[in-house]
C-alpha positions in Angstrom: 65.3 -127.5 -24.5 64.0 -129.2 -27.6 61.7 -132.6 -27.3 63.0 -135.3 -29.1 60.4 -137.9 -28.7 57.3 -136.5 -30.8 54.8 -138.4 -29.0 55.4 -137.3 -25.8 53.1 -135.2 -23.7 54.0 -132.8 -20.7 52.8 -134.2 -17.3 52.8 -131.2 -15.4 52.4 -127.7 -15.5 54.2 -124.5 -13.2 51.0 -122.8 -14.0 48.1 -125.3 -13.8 49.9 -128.4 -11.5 49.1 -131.3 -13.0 47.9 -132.6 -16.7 45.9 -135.2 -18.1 48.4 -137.4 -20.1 45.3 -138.2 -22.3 44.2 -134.6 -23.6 47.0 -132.1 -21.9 44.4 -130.1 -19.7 44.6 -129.5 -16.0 43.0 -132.1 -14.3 40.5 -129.8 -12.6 39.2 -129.3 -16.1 39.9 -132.6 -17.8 36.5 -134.5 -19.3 38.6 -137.5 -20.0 36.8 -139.7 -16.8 34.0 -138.8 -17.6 34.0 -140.0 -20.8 35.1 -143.5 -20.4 32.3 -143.5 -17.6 29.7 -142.7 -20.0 31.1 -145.0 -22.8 28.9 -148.1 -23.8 31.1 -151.0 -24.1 31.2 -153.3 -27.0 29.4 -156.4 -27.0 26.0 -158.5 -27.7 24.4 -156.9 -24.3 23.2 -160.3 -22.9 23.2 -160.2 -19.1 25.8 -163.3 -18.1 24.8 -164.8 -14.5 27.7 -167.0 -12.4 28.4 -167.7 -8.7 32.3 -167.3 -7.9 34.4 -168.2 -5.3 37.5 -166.9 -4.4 39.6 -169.2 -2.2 37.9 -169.9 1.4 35.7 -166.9 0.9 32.3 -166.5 0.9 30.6 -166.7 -2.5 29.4 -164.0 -5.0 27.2 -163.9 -7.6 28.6 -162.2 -10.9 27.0 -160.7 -13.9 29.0 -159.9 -16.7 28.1 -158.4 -20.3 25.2 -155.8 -20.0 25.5 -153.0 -22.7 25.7 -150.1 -19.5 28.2 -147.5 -18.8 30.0 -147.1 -15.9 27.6 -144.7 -14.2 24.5 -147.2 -16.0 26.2 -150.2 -14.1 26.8 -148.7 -10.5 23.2 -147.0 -10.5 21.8 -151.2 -11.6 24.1 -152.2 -8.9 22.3 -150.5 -6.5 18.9 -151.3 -7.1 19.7 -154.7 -7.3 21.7 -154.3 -3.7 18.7 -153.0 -2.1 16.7 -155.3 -3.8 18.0 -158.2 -2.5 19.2 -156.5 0.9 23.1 -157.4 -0.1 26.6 -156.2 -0.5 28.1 -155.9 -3.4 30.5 -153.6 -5.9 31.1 -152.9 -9.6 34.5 -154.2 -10.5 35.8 -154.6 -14.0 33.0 -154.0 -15.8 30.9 -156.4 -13.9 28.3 -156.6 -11.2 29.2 -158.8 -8.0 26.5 -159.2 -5.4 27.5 -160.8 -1.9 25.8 -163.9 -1.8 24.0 -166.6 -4.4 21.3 -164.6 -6.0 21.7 -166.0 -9.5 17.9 -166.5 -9.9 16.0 -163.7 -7.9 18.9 -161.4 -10.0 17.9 -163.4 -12.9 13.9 -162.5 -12.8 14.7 -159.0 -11.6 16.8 -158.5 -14.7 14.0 -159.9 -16.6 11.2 -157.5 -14.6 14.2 -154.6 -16.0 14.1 -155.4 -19.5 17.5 -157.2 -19.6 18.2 -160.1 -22.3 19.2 -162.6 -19.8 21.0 -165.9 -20.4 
């Protein structure tokens, strides 16, 4: 049976189970992940401090625009956690700490070496 769509990429393997749809290899051995973890992002690399709430939820702060990778920004996440004795996760490329720590996060990101504004 012949492909007719060029682009296409097989999904699955009798031999190997699954495949990356990015590069083809098993997934066991696919780098792909790991890659877009380690990626810098683009952007000017200025730290950007906010306090969100969502509906009747409790507030967090939010910082947005460092020049990390994924693994950069989880491992800042938490030191600043532990700094400030808080929740918190890494979601969408951002920071979020449970709570309003907008200026202990902004002199700690300072003390770091951070361009904060």
């Amino acid at each position: 049976m012949e492909n007719d769509d060029l682009n296409s990429k097989p999904v699955y393997s009798t031999e190997g189970g699954s495949l990356c749809p990015e590069c083809g290899q098993a997934l066991g051995g696919c780098l792909c992940s790991d890659i877009k973890k380690a990626a810098l992002p683009a952007g000017d690399g200025v730290a950007r401090l906010s306090y969100e709430i969502k509906g009747k939820g409790k507030g967090v702060t939010v910082i947005r625009g460092l020049a990390l990778s994924e693994n950069g920004l989880l491992d800042l996440a938490k030191k600043l956690k532990q700094r400030f004795g808080a929740g918190g996760s890494v979601k969408d490329r951002a920071i979020q700490l449970q709570g309003d720590f907008r200026q202990q996060a902004r002199a700690e990101l300072l003390v770091l070496g951070y361009p904060v504004r």
